[in-house]
N, C-alpha and C positions, 0 to 999 in steps of 0.2 A: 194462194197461200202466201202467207208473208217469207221474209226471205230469214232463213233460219242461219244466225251467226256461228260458226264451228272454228275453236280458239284451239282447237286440243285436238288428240287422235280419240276419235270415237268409235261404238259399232251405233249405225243407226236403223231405224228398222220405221215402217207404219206405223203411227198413231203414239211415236215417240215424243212427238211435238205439239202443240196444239195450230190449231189454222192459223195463229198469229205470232209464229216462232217461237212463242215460251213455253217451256219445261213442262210438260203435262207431272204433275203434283202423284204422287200413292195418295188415296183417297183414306182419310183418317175418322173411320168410324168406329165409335164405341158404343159397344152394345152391352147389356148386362148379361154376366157367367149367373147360371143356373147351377145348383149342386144337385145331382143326381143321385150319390150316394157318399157317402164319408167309410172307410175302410181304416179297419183296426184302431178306430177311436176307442178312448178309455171307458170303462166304465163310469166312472164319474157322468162324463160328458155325454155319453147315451141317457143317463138319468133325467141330464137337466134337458135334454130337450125334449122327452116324454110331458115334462110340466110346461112347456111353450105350445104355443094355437098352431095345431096341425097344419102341414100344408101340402102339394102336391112335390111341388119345388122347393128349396129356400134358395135366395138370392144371397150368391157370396159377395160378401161383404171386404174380404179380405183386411182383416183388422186383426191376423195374429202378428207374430214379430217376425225378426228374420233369423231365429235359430227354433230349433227342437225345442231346444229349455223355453223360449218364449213364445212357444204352442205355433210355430210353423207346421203345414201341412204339405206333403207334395201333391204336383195337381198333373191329373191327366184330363187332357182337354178334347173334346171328341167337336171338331169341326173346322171348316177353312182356316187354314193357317194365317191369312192375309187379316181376315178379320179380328179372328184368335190375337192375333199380335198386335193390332191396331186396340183392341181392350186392354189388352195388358200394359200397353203404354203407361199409363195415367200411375200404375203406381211400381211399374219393374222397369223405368227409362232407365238406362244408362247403373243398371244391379246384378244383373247378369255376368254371370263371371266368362263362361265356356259355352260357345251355340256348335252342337255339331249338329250337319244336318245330311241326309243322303235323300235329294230330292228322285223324283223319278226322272231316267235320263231318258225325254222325250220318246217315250214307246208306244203314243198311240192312246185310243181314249178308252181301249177295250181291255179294263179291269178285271174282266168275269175271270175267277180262277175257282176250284177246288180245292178240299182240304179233308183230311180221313177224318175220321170220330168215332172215339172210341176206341176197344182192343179189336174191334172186330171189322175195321179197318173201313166204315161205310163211309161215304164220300160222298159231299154235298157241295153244289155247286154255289156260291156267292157273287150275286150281281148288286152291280151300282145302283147305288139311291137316285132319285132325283136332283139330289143336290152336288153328290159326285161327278153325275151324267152332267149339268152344268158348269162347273167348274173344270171338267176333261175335256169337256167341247171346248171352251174357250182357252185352255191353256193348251191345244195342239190342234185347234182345228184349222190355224193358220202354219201349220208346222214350224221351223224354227222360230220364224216372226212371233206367234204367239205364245212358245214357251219362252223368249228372251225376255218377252215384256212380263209376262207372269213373273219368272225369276229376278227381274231386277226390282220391283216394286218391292219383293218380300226380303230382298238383301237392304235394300234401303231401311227397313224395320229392323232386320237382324242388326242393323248398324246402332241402330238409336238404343232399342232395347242394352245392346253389351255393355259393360261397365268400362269403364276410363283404361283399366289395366285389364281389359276384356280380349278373348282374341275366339275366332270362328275357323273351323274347319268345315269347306263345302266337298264332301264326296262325289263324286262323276266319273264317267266315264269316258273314253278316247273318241266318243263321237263328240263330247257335250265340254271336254275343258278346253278350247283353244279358244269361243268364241264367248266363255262363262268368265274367264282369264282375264275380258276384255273388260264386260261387265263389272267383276268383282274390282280391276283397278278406279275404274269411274267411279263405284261409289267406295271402296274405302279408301281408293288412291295410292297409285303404286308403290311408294313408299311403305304402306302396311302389309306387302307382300313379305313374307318369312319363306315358306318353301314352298316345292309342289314335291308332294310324297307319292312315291309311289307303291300301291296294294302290290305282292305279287303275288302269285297263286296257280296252283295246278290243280284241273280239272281232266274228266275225259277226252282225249284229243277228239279232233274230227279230221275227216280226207278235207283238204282245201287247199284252194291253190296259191294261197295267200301265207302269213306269217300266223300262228296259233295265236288269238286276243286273251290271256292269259295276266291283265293286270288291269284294276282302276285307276284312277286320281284322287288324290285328296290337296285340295289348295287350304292352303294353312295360313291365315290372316290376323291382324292384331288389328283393334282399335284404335289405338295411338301409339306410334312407333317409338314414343319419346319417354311410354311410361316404362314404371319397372314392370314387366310382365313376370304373371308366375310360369314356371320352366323346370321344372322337377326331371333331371339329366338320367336318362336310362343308358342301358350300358346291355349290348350285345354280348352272349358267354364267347369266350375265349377261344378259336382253335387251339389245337395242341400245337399247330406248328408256330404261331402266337408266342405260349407259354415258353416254348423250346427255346424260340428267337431272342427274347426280350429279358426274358426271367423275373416276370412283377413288372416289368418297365414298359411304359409306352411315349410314343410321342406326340408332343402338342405344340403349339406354332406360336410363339411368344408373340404377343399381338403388336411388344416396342418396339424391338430388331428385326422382326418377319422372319427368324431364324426356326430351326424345328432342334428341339432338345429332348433327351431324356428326363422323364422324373417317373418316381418312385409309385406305382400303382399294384393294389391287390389283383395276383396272378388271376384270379376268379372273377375278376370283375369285368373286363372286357375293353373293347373300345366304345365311346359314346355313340348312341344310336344313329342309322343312316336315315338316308332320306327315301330311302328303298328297304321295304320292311315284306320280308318273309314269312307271311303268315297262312297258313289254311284255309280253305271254306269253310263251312259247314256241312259237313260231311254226313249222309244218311243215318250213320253210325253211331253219330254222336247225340250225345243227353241233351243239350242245348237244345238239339233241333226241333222248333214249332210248328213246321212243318210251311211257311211263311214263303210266299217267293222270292222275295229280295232279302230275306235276312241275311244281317252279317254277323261274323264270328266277337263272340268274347270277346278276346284276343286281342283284336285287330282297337276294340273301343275302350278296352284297358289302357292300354297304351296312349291314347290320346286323353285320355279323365285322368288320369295318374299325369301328365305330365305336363298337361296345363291347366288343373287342378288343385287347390290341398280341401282338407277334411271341413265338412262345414257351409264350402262353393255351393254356388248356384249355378245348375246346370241345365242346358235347354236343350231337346230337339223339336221341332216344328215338322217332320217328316216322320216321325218314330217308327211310321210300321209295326216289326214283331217287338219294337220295346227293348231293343239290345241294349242300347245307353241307357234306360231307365232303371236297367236291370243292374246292369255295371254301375251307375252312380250312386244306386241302393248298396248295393254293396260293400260300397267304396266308402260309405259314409257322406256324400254329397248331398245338400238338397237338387231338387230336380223339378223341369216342369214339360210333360211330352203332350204332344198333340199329332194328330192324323184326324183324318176327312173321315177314312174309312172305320163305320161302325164295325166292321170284323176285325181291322188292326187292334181297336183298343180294348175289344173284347181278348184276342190273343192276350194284347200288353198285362191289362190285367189280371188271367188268367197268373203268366206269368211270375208276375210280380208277389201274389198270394202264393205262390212257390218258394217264395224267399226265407227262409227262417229270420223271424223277430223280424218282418219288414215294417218300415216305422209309418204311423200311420197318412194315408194319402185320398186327395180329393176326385172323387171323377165327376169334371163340369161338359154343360155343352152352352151355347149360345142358344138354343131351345126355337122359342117361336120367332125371337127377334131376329138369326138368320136365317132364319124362310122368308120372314118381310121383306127382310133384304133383300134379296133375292130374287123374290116377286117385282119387287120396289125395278130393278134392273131390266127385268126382262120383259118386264110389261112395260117399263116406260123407254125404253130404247135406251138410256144413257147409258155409260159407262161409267 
């Protein structure tokens, strides 16, 4: 193998390289979205396609605008993210306002879970497709090795896809952000490091002999550290003893003198948000709950749409699972566009979504036969 040049601090892993020291490339295939079905379109628009040559499929096209008023749709995307993204390219490069994503934090390739239905509480077990089972075998059957290279090829995309004044939050957890950390500066460069947030959260303890793991990660990333980013400033409620101390007043660090002064702030408003954010699970209890294994809370995706966000954004997750962010951006008034693998995710998601009052109308695509070819195309022909 050729002798591989290293200028910088890297993580290097198998098959990061090709045999002759150059950069193995993310493979950039586009394949065409399939519309499967269109939700809460107008009447008008059910009309005129009763009078168009029936089809099984139709082939999106992607030719509305990029607002509501000029007949945007939000699109849920049911298939591999990598490829998912690599289509989207051609016409959302560099449009994307906000990518959160909570990938799975390397747990193995065994998806199988259970889920009630119904009030009568019956429980049905959901196992991987075919295309799952491929896509899980190869992103953990080399264990870290192969979810690093998984994960860096589709950050590489989350990078192209964001917009100029774009920024990404990658959710993880304590086994998976030290050596994601490393990755995410390689490709968007440490300088586009902003924070690392920390989830916290209480659940039911266990006896251990260790310390309770009672928080996630979220690495909080910008596209270009030079642009004006959007930053919508939240504000933690007040203590009383806060209120008592200060009386309306807090202090902030004059950025010319490096001095720390008083000025004048609504007692109720708080100090600006930390970097350590105290929020809840999803509690059995609560309405929210889809009954999902990894969902996360509201709460927790509020906070992140609302604050690198305004009304109108384009919002992405590539991981969606139970649809939290999709649900939260509907809300919010965002466009949006989710994907997951798992045909039960986007079933939830959707379920979901049609839960929303007045939710504005939204696409559900897949990549259909052209990724099984792929697919085929790989595993029968050995490449990569």
């Amino acid at each position: 193998m050729a002798k591989i040049e290293i200028t910088k601090t890297e993580l290097i892993w198998p098959g990061k390289y090709n045999e002759d020291g150059s950069r193995k490339e993310v493979p950039r295939v586009k394949l065409p979205f399939q519309v499967i079905e269109t939700i809460n379109e107008s009447r008008a628009t059910r009309e005129a396609k009763k009078s168009a040559q029936p089809t099984l499929f139709d082939v999106w096209e992607g030719k509305e605008g990029d607002t509501f008023e000029e007949g945007w749709k939000n699109k849920l995307i049911w298939g591999d993210n990598l490829l998912v993204m690599c289509s989207l390219l051609e016409k959302f490069a560099g449009k994307i306002d906000l990518i959160y994503i909570d990938p799975p934090f390397a747990t193995g390739a065994d998806f199988l879970f259970t889920a009630e239905i119904g009030e009568q509480e019956i429980e049905a077990a959901k196992e991987q497709s075919i295309i799952e089972e491929k896509v899980y075998r190869d992103t953990w059957g080399q264990g870290l090795v192969s979810y690093l290279a998984m994960m860096c090829d589709r950050l590489v995309l989350i990078r192209d896809l964001l917009a100029e004044t774009g920024c990404a939050y990658i959710h993880v957890d304590n086994r998976m952000v030290h050596p994601l950390k490393f990755v995410m500066d390689e490709v968007f460069g440490n300088e586009s490091f902003l924070n690392h947030v920390i989830w916290s959260y209480r659940r039911w303890p266990s006896v251990a002999s260790n310390y309770q793991t009672m928080h996630d990660d979220i690495l909080f990333y910008v596209k270009n550290p030079k642009s004006k980013r959007v930053f919508n400033i939240d504000y933690e409620p007040p203590s009383e003893s806060y209120i008592k101390r200060f009386k309306g007043k807090t202090q902030v660090l004059d950025p010319d003198t490096k001095t720390r002064k008083l000025v004048v702030e609504e007692p109720t408003k708080g100090l600006p948000i930390r970097d350590v954010w105290d929020i809840s699970i999803v509690a059995g209890f609560k309405s929210e709950r889809t009954g999902f294994p990894t969902q996360k809370p509201e709460a927790l995706l509020e906070r992140v749409v609302k604050t690198s966000s305004n009304d109108g954004d384009l919002v992405a997750d590539f991981f969606c699972g139970s649809g939290t962010s999709l649900a939260v951006a509907e809300r919010l008034g965002r466009r949006w566009i989710g994907c997951d693998l798992s045909r039960w995710a986007i079933h939830v998601t959707r379920k979901r979504l049609l839960e929303i009052e007045r939710c504005k109308p939204f696409e559900v695509l897949n990549l259909g036969k052209y990724e099984r070819k792929y697919w085929q195309g790989i595993t029968f022909s050995g490449k990569e």
